[in-house]
C-alpha positions as CSV (number, residue, x, y, z in Angstrom):
1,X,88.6,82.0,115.3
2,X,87.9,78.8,114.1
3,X,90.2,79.0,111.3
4,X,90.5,79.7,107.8
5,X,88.6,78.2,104.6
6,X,89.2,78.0,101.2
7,X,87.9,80.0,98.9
8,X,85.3,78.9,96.5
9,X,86.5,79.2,92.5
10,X,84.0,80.6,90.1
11,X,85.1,81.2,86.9
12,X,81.9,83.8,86.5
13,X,82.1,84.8,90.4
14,X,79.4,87.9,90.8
15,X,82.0,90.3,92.8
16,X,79.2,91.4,95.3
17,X,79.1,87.7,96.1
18,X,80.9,84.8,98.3
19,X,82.4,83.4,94.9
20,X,83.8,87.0,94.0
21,X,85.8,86.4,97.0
22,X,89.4,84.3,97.0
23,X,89.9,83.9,100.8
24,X,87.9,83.2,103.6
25,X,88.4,83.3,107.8
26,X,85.4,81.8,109.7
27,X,85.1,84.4,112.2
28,X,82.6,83.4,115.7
29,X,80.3,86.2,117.0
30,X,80.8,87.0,121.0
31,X,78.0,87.9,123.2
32,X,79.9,91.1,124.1
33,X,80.1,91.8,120.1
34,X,76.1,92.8,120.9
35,X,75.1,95.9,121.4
36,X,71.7,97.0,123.1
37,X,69.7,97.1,120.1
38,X,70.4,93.4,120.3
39,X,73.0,93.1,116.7
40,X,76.3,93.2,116.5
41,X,78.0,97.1,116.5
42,X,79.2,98.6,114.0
43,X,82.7,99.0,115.5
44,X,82.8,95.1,115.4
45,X,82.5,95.0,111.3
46,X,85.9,96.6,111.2
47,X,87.7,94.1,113.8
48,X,86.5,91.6,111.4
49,X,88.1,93.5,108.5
50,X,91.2,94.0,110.5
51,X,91.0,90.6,111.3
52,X,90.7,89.1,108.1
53,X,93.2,90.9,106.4
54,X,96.1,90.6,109.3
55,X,95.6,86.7,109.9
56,X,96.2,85.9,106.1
57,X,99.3,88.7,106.2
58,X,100.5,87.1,109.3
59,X,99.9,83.2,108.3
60,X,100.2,82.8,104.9
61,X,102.4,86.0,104.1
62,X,104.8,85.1,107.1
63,X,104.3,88.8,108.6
64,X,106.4,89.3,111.7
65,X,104.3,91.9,113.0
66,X,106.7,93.2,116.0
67,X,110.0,92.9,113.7
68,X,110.0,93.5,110.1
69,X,111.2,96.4,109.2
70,X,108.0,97.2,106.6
71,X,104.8,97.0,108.1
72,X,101.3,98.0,106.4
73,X,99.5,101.2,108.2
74,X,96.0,101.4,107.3
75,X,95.4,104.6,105.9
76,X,91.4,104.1,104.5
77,X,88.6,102.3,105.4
78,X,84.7,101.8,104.8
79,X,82.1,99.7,105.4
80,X,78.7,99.2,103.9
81,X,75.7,97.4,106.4
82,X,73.4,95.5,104.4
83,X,71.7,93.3,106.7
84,X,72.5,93.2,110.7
85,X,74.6,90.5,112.1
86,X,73.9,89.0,115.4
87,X,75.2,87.0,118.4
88,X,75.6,83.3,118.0
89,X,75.8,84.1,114.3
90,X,78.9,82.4,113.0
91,X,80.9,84.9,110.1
92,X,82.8,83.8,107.2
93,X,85.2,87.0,106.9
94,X,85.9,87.1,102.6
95,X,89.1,88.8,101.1
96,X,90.1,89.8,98.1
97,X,92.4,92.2,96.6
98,X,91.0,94.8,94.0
99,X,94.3,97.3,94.1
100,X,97.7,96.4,94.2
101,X,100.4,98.9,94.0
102,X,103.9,99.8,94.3
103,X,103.8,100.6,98.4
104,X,100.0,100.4,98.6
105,X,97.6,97.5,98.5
106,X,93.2,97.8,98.4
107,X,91.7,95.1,100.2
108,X,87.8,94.6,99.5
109,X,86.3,92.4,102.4
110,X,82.9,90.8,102.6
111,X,81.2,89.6,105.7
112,X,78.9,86.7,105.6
113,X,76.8,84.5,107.7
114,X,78.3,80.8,107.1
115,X,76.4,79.4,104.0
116,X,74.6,82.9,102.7
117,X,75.7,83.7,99.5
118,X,74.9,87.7,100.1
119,X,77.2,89.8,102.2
120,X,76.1,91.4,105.6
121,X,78.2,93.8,104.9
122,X,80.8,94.8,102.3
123,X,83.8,97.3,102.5
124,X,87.2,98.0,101.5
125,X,90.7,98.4,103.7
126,X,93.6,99.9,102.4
127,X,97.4,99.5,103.6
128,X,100.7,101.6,103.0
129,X,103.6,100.1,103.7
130,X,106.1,102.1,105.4
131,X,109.2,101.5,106.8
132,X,108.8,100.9,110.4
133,X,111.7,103.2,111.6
134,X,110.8,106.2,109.5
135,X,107.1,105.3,108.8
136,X,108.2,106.5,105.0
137,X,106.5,104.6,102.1
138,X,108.1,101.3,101.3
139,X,107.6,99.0,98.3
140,X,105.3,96.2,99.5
141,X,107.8,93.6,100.8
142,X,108.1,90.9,98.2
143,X,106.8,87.8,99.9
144,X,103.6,89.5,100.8
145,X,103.5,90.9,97.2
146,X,103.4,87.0,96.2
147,X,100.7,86.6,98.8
148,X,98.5,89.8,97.9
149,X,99.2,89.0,94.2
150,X,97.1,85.4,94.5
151,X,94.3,87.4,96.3
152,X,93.5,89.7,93.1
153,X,90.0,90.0,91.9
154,X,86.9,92.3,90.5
155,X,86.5,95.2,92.5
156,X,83.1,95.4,93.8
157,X,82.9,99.4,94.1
């Protein structure tokens, strides 16, 4: 990864677009990320989406991954291909929030080439907390609350 970017601010963002979007991760395409119909696979968009959404939890949210005792367990996901993505492209991973809940949180991500203003793809993530020892709902642990709250924006869907 070569690290995170800010986020454009549009007052009238389009939601489909980069400006709908309030965070972004540069993400680099691999050569192994290819698959033999010569574009990145399918099974790749939703690392990216994981990706995304667990480096801003993780850096900005101060997520300890191996000892909090909430963690988020993804519980949905979907992805929508709109144009194919291809090794050396470089990928500018966009978050947002679009759902925000008492133990629940909908992330909307879109994945662009660097500089296109159209997604390659769009989809959505969802996370339940839980309590790690008895995997039981939890409310959303209040730091990353903070942190989810500044991501909020129009839902694309």
């Amino acid at each position: 990864m070569s690290g995170a970017v800010p986020a454009r601010a549009a007052a009238s963002a389009h939601p489909g677009l980069r400006d709908g979007y309030r965070y972004f991760l540069a993400i680099p395409t691999r050569w192994m990320d290819n698959d033999s119909y010569g574009h990145v696979n399918n099974v790749t968009y939703y690392s990216f989406f994981d990706t995304v959404v667990n480096e801003h939890l993780i850096r900005v949210g101060g997520l300890d991954i191996a000892r909090d005792p909430a963690i988020g367990l993804v519980v949905e996901t979907l992805c929508k291909f709109r144009k194919s993505l291809t090794f050396p492209d470089g990928i500018d991973a966009g978050l947002r929030v679009v759902k925000l809940g008492t133990s629940s949180v909908k992330y909307e991500i879109g994945l662009f080439r660097h500089d296109d203003p159209e997604p390659a793809a769009t989809g959505h993530f969802v996370h339940v907390w839980v309590d790690r020892a008895t995997q039981r709902p939890v409310p959303i642990p209040p730091a990353i609350r903070a942190v989810l709250e500044s991501l909020v924006g129009d839902s694309l869907e």
